[in-house]
Backbone as CSV, one residue per row, in Angstrom:
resi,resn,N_x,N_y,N_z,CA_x,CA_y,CA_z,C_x,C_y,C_z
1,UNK,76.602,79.676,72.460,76.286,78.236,72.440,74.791,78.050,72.331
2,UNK,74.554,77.053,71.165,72.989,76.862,71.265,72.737,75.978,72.296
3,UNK,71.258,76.898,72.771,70.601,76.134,73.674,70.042,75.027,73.057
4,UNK,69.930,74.697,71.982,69.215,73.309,71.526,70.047,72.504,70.920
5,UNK,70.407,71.503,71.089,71.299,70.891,70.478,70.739,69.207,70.263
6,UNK,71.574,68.601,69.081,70.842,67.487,68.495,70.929,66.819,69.169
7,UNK,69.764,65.801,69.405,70.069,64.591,70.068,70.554,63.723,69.017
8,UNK,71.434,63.121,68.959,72.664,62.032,68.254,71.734,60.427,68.356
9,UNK,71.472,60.733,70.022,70.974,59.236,70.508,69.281,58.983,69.809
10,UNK,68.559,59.754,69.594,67.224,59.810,68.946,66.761,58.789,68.478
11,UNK,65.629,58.156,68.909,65.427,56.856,68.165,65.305,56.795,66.833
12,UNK,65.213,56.030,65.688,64.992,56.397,64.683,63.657,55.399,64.170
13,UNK,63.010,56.061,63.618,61.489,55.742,63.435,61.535,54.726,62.296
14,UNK,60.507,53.434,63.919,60.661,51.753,63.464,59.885,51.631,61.854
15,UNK,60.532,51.398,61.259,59.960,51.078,59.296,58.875,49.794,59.879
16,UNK,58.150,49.830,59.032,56.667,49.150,59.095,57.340,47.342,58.019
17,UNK,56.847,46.849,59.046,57.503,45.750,58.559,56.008,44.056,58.542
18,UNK,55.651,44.017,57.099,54.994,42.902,56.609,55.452,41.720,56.452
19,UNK,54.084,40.873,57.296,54.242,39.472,57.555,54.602,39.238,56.365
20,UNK,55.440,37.754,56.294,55.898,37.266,55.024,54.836,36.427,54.555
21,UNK,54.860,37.005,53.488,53.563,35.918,52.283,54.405,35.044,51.404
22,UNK,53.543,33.815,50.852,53.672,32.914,49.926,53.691,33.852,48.743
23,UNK,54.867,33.317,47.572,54.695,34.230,46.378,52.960,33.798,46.121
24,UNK,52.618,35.009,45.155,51.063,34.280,44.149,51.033,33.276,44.016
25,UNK,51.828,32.859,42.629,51.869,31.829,42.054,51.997,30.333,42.953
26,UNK,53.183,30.318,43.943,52.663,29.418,44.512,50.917,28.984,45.646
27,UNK,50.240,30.756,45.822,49.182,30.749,46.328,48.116,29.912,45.165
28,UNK,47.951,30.758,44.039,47.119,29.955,43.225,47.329,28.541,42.718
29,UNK,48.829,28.031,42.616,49.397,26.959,42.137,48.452,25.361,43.808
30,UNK,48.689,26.047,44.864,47.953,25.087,45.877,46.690,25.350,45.967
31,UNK,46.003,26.524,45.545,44.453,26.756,45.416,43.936,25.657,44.552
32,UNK,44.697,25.755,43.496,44.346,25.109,41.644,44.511,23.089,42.471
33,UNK,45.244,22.999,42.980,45.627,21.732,43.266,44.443,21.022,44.354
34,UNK,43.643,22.160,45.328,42.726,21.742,46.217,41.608,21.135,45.617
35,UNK,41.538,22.460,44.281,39.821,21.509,44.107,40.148,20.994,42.784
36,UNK,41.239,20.504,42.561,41.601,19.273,41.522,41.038,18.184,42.361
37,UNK,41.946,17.705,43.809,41.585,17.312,44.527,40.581,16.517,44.931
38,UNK,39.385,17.727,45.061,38.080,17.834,45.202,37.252,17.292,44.120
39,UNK,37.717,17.848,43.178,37.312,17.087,41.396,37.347,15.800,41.132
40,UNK,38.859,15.243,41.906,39.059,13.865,41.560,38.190,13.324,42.253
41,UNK,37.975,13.309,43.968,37.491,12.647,44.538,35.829,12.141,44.027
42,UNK,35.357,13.591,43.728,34.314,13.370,43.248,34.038,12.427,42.274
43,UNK,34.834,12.467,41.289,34.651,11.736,40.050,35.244,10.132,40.501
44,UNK,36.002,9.979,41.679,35.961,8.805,41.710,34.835,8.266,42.058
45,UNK,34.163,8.743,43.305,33.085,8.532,43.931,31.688,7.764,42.869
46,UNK,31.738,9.144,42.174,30.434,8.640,40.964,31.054,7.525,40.165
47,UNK,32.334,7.078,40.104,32.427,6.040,38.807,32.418,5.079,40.064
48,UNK,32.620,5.096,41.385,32.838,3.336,42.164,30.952,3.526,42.421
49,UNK,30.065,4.745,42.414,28.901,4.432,42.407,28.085,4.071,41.306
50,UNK,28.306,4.714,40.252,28.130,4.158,39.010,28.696,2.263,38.784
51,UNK,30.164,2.011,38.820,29.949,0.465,38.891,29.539,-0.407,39.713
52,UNK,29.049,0.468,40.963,28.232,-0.853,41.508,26.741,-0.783,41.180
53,UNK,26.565,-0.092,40.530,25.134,0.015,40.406,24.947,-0.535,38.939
54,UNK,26.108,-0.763,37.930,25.833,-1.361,36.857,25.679,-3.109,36.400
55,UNK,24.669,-3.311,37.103,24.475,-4.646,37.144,23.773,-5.175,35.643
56,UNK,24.017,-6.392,35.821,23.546,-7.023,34.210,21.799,-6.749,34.450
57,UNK,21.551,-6.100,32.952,19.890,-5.920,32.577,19.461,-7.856,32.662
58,UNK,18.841,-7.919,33.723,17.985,-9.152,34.003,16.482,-9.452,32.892
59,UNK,15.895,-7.942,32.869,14.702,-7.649,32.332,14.639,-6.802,31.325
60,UNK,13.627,-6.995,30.299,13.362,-6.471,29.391,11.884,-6.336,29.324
61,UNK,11.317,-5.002,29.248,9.642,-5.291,29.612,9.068,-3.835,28.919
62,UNK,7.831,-4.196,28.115,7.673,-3.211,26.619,6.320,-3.108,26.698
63,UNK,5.749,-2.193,26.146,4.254,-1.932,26.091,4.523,-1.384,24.455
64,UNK,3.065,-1.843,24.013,2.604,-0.674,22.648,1.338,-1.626,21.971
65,UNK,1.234,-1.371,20.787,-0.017,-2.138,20.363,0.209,-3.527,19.862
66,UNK,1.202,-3.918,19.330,1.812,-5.355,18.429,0.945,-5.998,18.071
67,UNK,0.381,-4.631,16.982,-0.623,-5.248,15.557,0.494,-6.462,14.366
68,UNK,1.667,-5.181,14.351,2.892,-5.395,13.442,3.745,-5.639,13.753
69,UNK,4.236,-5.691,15.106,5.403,-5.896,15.030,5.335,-7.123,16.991
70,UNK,6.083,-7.695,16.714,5.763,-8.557,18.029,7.157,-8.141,19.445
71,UNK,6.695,-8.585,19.912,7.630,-8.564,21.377,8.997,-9.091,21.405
72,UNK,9.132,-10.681,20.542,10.598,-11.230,20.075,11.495,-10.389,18.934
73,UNK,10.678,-9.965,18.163,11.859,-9.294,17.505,11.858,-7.547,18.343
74,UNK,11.582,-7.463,18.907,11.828,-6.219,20.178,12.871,-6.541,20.882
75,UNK,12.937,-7.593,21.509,13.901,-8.401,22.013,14.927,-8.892,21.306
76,UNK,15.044,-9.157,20.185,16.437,-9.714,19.469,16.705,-8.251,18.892
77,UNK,16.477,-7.327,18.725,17.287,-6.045,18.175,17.762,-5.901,19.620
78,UNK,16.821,-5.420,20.939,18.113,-5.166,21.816,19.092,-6.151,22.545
79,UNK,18.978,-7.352,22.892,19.779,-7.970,22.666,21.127,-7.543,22.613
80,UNK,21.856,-7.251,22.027,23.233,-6.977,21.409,23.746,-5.531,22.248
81,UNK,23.098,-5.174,23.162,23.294,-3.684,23.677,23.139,-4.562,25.350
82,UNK,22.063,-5.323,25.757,21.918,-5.422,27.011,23.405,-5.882,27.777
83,UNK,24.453,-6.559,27.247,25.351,-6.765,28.018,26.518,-5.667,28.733
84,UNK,26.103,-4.217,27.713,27.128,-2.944,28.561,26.545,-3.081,30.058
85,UNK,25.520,-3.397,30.549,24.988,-3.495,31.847,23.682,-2.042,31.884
86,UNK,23.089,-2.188,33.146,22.100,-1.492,33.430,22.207,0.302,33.441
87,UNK,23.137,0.562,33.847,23.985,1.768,33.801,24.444,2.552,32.836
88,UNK,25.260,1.293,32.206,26.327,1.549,31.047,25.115,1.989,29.729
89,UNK,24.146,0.794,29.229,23.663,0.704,28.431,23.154,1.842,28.087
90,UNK,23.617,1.913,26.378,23.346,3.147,25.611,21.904,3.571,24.900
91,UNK,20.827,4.329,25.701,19.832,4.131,25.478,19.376,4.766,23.759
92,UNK,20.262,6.053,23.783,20.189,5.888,22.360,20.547,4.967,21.386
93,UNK,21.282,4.218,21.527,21.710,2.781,20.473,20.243,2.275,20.496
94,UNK,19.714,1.815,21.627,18.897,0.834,21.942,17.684,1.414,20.574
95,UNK,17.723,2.896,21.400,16.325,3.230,20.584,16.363,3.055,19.005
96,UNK,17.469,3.620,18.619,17.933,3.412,16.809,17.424,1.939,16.601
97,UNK,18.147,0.992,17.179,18.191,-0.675,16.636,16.330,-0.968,17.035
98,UNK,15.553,-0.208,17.630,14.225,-0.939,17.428,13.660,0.063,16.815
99,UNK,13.629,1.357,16.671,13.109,1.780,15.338,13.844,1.616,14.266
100,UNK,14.650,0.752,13.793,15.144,0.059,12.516,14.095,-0.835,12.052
101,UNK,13.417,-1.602,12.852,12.901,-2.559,12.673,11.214,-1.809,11.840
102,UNK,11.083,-3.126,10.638,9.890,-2.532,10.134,8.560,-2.661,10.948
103,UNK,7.709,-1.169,10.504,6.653,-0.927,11.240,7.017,-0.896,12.217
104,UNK,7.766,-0.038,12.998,7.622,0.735,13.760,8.220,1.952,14.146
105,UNK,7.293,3.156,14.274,7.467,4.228,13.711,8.196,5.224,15.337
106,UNK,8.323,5.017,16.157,9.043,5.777,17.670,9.048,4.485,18.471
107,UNK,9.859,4.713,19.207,10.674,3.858,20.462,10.881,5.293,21.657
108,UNK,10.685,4.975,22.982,11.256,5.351,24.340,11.716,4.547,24.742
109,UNK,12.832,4.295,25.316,13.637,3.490,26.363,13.909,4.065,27.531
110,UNK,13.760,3.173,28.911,14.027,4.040,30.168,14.368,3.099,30.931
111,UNK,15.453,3.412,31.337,15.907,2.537,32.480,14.765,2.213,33.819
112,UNK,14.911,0.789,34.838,13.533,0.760,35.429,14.683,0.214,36.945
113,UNK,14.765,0.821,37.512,15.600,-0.417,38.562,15.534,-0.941,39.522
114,UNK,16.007,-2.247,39.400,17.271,-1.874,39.607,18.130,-2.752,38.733
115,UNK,17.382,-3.281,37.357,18.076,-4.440,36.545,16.925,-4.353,35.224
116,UNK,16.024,-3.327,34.846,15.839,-3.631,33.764,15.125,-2.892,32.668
117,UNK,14.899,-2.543,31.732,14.763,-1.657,30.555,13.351,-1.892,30.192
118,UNK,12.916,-1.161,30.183,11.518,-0.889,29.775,11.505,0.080,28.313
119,UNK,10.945,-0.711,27.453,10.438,-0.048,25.664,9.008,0.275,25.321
120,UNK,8.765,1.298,25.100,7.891,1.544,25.246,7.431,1.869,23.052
121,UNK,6.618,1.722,22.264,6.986,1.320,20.718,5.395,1.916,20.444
122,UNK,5.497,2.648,19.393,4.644,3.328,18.721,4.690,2.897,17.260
123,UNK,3.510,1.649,16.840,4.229,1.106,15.300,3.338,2.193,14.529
124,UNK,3.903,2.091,12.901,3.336,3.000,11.748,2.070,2.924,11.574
125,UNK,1.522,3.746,11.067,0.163,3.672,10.625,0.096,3.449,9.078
126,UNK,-0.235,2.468,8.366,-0.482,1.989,7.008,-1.740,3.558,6.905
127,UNK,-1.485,4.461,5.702,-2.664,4.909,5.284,-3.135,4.611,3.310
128,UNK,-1.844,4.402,3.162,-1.838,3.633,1.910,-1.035,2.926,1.136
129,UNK,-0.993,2.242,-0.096,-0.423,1.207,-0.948,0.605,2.217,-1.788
130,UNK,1.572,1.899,-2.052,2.779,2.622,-3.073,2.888,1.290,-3.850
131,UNK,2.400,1.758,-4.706,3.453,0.558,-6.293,2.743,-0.716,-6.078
132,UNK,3.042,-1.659,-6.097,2.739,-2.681,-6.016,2.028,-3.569,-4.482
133,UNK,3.465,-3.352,-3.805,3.605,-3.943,-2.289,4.509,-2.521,-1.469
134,UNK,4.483,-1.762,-1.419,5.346,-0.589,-0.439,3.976,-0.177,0.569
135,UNK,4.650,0.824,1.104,3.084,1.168,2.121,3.945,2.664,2.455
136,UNK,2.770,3.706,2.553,2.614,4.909,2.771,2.283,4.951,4.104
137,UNK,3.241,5.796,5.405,2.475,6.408,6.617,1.410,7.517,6.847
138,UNK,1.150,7.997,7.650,0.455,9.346,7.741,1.626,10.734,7.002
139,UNK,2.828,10.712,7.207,3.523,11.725,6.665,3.878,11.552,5.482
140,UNK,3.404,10.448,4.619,3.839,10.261,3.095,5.522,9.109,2.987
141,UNK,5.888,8.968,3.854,6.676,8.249,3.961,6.718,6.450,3.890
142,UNK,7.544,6.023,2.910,7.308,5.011,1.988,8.325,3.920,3.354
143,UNK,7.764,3.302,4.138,8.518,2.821,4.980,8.198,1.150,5.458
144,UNK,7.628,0.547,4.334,7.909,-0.444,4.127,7.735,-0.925,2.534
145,UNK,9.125,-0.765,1.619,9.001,-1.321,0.269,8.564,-2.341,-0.269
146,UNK,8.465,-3.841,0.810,7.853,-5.149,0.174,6.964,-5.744,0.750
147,UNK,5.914,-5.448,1.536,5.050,-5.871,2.280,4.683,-6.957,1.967
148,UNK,4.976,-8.237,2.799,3.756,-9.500,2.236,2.541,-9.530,1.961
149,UNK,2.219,-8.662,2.923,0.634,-8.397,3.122,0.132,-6.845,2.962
150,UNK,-0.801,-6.438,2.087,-1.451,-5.283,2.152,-2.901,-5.133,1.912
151,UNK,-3.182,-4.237,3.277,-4.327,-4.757,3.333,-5.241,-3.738,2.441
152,UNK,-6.164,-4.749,1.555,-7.130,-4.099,0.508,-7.627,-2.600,0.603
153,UNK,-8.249,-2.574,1.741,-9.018,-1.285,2.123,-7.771,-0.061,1.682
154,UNK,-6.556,-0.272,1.632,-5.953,1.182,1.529,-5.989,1.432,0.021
155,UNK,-5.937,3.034,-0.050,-6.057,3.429,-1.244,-4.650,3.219,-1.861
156,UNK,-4.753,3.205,-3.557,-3.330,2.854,-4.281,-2.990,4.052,-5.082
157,UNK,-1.745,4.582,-4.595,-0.956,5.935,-4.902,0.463,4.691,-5.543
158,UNK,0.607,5.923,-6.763,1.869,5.491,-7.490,2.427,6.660,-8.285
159,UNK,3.411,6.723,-8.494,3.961,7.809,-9.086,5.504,7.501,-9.622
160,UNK,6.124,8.694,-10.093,7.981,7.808,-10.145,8.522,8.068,-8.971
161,UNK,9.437,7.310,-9.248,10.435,7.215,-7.893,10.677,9.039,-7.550
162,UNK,10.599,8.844,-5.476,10.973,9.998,-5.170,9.649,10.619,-4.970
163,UNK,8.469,10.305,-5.318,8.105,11.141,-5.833,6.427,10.952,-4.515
164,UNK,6.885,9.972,-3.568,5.763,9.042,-2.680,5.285,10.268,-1.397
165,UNK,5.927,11.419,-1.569,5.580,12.301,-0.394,4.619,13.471,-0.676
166,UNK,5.051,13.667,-2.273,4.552,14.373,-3.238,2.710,14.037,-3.508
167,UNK,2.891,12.712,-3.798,1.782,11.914,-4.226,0.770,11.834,-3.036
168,UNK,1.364,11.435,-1.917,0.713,11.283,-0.508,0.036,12.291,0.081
169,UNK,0.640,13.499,-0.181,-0.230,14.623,0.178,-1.592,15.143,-0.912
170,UNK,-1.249,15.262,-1.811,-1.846,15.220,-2.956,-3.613,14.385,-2.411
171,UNK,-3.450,13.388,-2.045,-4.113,12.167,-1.648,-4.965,12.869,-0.403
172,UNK,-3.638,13.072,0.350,-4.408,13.523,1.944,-5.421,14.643,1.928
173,UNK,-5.422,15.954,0.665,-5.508,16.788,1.010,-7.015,16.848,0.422
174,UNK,-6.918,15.726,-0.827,-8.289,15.864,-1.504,-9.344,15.271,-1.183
175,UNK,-9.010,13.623,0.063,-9.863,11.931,0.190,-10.870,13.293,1.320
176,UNK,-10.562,14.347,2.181,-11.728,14.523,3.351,-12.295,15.625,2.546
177,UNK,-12.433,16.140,1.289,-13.042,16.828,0.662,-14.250,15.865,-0.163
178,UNK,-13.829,14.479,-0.531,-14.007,13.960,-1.640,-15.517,13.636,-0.249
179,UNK,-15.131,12.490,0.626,-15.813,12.096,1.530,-17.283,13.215,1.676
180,UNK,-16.630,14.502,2.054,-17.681,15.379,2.120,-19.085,15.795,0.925
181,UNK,-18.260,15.315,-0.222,-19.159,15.095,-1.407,-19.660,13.829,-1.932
182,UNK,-19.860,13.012,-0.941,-20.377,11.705,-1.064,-19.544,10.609,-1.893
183,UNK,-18.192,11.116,-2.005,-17.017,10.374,-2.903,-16.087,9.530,-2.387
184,UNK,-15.386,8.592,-2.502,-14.275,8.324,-1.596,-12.884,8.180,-3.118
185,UNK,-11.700,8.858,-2.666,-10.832,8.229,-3.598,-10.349,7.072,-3.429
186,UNK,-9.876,6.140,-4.579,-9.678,4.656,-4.142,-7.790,4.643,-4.719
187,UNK,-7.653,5.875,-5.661,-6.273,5.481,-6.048,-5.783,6.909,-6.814
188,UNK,-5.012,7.351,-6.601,-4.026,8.538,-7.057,-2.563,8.429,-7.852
189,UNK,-2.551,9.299,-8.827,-1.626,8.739,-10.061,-0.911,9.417,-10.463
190,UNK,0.545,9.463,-10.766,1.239,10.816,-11.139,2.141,9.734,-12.260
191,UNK,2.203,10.307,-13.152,2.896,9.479,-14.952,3.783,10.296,-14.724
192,UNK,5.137,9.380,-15.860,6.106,10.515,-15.723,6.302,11.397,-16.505
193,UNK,5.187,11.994,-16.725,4.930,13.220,-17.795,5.052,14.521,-16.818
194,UNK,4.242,13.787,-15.737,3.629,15.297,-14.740,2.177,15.167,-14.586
195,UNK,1.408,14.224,-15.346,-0.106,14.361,-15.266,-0.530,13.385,-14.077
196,UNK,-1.910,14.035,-13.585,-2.372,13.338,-12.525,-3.956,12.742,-12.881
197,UNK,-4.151,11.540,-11.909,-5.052,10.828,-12.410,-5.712,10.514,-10.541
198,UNK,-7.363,10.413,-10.577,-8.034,9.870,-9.351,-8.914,8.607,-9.818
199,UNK,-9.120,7.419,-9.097,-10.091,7.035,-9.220,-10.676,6.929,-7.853
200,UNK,-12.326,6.956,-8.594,-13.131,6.721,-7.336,-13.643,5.505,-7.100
201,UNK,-13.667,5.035,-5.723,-14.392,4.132,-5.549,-15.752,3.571,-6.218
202,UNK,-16.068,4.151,-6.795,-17.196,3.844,-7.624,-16.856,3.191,-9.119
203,UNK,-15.128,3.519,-9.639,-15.027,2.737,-10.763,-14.506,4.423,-11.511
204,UNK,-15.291,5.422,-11.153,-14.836,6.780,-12.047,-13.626,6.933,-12.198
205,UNK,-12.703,6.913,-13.196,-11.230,8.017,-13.431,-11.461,9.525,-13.645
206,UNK,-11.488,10.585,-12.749,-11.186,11.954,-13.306,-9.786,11.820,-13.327
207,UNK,-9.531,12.596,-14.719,-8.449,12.844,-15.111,-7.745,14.609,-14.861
208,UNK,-6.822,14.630,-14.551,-6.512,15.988,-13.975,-5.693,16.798,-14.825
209,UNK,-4.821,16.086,-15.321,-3.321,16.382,-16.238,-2.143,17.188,-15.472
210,UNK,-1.437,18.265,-16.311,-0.410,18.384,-15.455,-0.646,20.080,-14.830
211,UNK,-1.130,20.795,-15.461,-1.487,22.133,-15.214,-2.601,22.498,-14.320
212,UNK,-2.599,23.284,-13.435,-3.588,23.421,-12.463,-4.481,22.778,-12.008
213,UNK,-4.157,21.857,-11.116,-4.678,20.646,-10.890,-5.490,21.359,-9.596
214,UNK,-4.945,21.710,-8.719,-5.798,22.149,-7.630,-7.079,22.790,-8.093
215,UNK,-6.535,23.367,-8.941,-8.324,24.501,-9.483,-8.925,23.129,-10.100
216,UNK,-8.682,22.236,-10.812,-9.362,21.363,-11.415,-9.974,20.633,-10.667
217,UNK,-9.559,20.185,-9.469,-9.889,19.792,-8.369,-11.241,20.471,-7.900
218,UNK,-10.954,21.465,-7.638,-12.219,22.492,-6.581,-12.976,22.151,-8.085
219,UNK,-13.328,22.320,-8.931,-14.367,22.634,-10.167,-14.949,21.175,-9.956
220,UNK,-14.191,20.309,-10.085,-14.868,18.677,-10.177,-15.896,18.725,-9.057
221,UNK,-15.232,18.955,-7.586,-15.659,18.595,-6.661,-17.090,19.717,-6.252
222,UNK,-16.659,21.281,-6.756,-18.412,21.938,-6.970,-18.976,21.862,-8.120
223,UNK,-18.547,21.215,-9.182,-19.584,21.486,-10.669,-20.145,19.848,-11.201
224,UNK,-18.598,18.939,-11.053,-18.683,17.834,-12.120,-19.082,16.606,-11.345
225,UNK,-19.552,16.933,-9.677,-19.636,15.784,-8.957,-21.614,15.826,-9.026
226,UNK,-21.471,16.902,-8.531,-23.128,17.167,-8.756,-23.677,16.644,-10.209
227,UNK,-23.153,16.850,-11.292,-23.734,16.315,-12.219,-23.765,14.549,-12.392
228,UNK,-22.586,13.866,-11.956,-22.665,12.529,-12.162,-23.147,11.860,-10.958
229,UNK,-23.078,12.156,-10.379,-23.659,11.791,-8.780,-24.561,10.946,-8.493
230,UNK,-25.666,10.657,-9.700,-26.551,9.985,-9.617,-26.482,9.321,-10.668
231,UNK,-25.382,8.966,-11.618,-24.939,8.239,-13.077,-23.839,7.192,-13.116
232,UNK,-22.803,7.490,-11.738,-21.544,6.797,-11.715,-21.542,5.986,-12.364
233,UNK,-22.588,4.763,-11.844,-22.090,3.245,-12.484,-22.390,3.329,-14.106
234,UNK,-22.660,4.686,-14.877,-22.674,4.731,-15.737,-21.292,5.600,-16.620
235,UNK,-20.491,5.671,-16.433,-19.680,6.467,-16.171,-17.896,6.096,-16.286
236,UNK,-17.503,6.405,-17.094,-15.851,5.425,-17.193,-14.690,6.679,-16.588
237,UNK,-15.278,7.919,-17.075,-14.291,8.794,-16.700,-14.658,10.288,-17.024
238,UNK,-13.804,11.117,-16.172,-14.403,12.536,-16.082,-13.144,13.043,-16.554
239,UNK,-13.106,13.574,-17.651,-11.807,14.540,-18.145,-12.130,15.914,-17.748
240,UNK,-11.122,16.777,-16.998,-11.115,17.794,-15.878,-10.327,19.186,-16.993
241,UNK,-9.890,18.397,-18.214,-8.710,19.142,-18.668,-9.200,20.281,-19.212
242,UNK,-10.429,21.050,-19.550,-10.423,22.223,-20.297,-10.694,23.297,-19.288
243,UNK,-10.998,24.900,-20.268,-10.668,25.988,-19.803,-11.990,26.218,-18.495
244,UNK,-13.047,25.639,-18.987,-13.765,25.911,-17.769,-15.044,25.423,-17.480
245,UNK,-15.028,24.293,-18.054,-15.866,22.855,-17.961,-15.374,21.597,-17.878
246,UNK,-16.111,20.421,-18.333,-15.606,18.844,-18.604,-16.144,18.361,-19.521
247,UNK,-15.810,16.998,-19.723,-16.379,16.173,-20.322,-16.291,14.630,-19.865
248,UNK,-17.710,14.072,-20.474,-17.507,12.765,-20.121,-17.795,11.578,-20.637
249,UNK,-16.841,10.125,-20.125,-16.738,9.324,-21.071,-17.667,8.098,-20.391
250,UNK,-18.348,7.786,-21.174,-19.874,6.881,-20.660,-19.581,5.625,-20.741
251,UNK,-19.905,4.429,-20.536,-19.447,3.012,-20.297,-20.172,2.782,-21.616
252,UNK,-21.234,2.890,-22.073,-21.950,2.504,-23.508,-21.889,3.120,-24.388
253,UNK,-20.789,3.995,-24.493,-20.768,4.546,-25.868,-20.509,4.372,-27.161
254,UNK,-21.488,4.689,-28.241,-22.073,4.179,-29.400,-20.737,3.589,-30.377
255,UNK,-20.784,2.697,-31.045,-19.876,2.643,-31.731,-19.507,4.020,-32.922
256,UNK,-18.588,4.142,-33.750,-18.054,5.044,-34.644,-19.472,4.458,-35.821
257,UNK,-19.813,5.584,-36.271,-20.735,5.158,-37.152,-22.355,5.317,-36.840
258,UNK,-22.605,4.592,-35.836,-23.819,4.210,-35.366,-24.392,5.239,-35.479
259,UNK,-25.968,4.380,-35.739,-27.467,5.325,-35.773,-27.354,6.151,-34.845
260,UNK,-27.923,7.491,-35.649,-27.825,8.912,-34.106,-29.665,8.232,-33.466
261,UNK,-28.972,8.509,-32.803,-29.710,8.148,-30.929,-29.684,6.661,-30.603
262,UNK,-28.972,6.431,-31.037,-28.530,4.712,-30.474,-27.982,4.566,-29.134
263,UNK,-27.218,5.677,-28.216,-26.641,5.560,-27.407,-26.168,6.715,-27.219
264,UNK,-26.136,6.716,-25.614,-25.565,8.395,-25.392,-23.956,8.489,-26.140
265,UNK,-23.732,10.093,-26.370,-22.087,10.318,-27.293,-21.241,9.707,-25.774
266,UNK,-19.999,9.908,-26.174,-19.024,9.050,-25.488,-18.265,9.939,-24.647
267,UNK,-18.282,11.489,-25.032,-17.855,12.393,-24.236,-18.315,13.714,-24.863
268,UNK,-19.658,14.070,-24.279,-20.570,14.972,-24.477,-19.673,16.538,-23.783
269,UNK,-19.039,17.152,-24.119,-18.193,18.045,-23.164,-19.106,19.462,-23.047
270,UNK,-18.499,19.881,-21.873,-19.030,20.743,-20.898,-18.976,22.540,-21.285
271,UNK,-17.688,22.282,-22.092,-17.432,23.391,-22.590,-15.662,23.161,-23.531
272,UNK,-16.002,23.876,-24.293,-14.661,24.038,-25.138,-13.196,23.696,-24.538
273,UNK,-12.341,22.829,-24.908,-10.985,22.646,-24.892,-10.079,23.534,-25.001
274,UNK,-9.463,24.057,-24.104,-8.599,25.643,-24.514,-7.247,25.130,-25.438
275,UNK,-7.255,26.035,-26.131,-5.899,25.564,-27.637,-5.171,25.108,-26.871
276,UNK,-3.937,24.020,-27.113,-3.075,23.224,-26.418,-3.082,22.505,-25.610
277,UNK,-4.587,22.230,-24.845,-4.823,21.416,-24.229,-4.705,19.925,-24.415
278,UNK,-4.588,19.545,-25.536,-4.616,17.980,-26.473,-3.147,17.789,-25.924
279,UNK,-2.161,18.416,-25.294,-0.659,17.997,-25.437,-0.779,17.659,-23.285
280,UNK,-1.629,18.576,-23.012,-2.225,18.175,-21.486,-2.669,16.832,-20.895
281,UNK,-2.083,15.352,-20.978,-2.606,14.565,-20.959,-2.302,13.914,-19.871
């Protein structure tokens, strides 16, 4: 007989037994729902603080220079926006509808509160005449087509259509060169050939044409200014067009025919016309 024998009664070893959990899905499904919750509340919060704070714009109050443009029609473009309220109101709309308005070139709008809009207006700068009645800004931009009024002093740029940004620089790049040589330009010209034309304040036309105008430029302004410089009012026009001189056309020049030395020639030139130049006009 064995001395050891089974115990029958033996406890049997307690299985490990886990608290009961929520499936996942319903864990994340009440997570997802808390800060919905949280989301809504918030967003109610800001819209009942947002409408009480959107009270009717009482005021309208503007700074800038109002050479050109006045304070009432500042006021009747926004107008039509002030009733979304102080809050609501769409400051980009605002800004579009007063830089619509002519001459004036930037708008800021900023809310002021607790009821009213402050504009703050930067009008254009006229630097010159397009065509007839249009007007040129500092960037070449043709941004008022019928001006009642233009005032004399600006210089007169014309060219074909399209063509006012082209022309404007053209203008800008040559008037603080010209200045520096005791010149001022009074008017800049583009035909619809392609040829370009300056006059100076003094009454001179140099003529440029359509081919290398910049070099024609620098030559006038170190060779052909020094020579007339002290003749202008004698002087109708400076043709720029040959290979590497000028010529020029004198206010008294002799009739066809006339006694030699009756009068200076009519365009004494500087140097030879390069072949094909006659079609350069």
């Amino acid at each position: 007989m064995s001395l050891f024998r089974r115990n029958r009664f033996r406890a049997k070893p307690i299985q490990d037994r886990r608290a009961w959990q929520w499936p996942r899905f319903v864990v994340e499904w009440r997570s997802t729902l808390r800060r919905g919750a949280v989301l809504l509340l918030l967003v109610g919060g800001l819209t009942a603080l947002t409408f009480a704070l959107d009270r009717p714009v009482r005021i309208i109050s503007m700074d800038g220079s109002f050479q050109r443009v006045s304070p009432g029609q500042i006021e009747n473009a926004v107008a039509p926006y002030t009733n979304a309220g102080f809050m609501s109101a769409n400051l980009d709309d605002i800004q579009s509808a007063v830089e619509a308005l002519p001459w004036v070139e930037h708008a800021r709008v900023q809310r002021r509160w607790p009821n009213s809009l402050h504009i703050t207006v930067i009008e254009q700068r006229a630097v010159a005449r397009w065509g007839e009645s249009g007007l040129l800004n500092t960037r070449g931009e043709l941004f008022v087509r019928d001006a009642p009024h233009v005032p004399a002093e600006l210089p007169h740029l014309s060219g074909p259509e399209g063509t006012e940004s082209e022309v404007a620089r053209r203008y800008l790049a040559v008037q603080g060169r010209m200045v520096e040589a005791g010149m001022r330009v009074a008017a800049v010209r583009l035909d619809e050939r392609g040829a370009w034309e300056m006059d100076l304040d003094s009454g001179v036309t140099v003529r440029l044409g359509r081919r290398d105008v910049d070099e024609r430029i620098e030559r006038f302004i170190h060779t052909a200014s020094a020579v007339i410089a002290h003749r202008l009012s004698e002087i109708t026009y400076v043709d720029m067009r040959y290979s590497n001189g000028f010529a020029i056309g004198w206010r008294n020049a002799p009739a066809p025919g006339s006694a030699p030395g009756s009068a200076q020639g009519s365009a004494p030139a500087q140097a030879a016309r390069k072949p094909g130049d006659d079609t350069d006009a």
